[in-house]
C-alpha positions in Angstrom: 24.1 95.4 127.6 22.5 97.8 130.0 24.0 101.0 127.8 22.4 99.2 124.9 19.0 99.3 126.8 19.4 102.3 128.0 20.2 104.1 124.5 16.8 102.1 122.7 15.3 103.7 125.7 16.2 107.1 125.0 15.6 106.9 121.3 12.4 105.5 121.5 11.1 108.0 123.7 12.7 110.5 121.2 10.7 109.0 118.2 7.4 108.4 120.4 7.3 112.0 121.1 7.4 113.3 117.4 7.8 117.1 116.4 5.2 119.3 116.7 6.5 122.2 114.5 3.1 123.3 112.8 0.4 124.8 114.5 -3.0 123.8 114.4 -5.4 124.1 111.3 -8.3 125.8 111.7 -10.7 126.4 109.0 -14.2 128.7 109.5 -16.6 127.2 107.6 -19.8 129.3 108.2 -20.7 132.3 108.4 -17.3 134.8 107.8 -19.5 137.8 108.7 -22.9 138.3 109.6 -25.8 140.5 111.3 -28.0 139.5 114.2 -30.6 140.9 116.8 -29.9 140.9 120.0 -30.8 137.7 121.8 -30.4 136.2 118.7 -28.3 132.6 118.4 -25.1 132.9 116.9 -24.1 129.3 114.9 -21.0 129.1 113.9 -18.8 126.2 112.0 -15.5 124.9 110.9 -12.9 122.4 111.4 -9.4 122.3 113.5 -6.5 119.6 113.2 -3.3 119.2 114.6 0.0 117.2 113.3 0.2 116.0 116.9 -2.6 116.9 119.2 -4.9 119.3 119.3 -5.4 120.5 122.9 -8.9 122.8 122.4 -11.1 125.5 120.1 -12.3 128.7 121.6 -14.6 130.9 120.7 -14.7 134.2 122.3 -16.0 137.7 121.6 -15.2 141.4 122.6 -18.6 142.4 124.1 -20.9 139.8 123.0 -20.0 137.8 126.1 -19.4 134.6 124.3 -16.8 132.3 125.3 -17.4 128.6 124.5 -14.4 126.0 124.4 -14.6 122.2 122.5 -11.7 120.2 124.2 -9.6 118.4 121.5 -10.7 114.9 122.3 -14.0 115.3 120.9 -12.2 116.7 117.8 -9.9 113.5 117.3 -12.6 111.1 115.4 -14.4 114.4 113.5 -12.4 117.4 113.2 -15.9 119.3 112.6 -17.3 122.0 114.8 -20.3 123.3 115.4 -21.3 126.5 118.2 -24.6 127.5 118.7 -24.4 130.4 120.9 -27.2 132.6 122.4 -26.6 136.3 123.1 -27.6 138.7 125.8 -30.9 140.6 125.0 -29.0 143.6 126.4 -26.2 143.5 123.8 -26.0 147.6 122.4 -25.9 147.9 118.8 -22.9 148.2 117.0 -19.5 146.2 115.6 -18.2 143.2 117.4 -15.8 140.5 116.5 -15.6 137.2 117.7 -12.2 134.9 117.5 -11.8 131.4 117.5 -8.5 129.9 118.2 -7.3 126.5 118.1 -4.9 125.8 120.3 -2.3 122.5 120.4 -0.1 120.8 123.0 3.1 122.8 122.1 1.5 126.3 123.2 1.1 126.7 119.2 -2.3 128.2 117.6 -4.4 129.1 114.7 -6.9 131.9 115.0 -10.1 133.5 112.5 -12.0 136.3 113.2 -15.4 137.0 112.2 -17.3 139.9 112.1 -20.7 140.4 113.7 -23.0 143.6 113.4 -25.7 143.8 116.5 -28.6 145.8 114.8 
């Protein structure tokens, strides 16, 4: 009887913890490129799921200074995002890219890049 217990235990825990061979899906909804000032606020939105669990979204940029994060908890009712991010008066002209990355609970992720011009 107890290796009968024992063996429901183990396969139970086997089914409760489900695969997670698929990384998130992220999906950039707005803009895909775009042109600002400096100082100017960056908005930027999409959507991120996960088969199992999504862990978090970043945003982050290569000069800009950005670097927001949404935990995946807020993302488990509404998979919608939205940032609204302000940059740096200071910011020189030229090419930047910023990359958001969503990120689930088996080190898997799921990354866009968007490209942002600093007149």
């Amino acid at each position: 009887m107890k290796k009968i217990l024992f063996s429901l235990l183990i396969i139970s825990s086997i089914i409760a913890c489900g695969d997670d061979d698929a990384a998130p899906v992220l999906t950039i909804t707005s803009p895909t490129s775009f042109n600002i000032n400096p100082g100017d606020i960056i908005t930027l939105s999409g959507s991120a799921t996960d088969d199992v669990e999504l862990v978090n979204v970043l945003v982050e940029s290569d000069g800009l200074g950005l670097s927001e994060t949404i935990q995946g908890s807020a993302l488990e009712a509404n998979p919608n995002f939205e940032f609204a991010i302000s940059t740096d008066m200071a910011t020189p002209a030229g090419d930047y890219t910023i990359t958001v990355t969503a990120n689930d609970n088996n080190d898997q992720a799921s990354s866009e890049e968007i490209a942002v011009t600093v007149n």
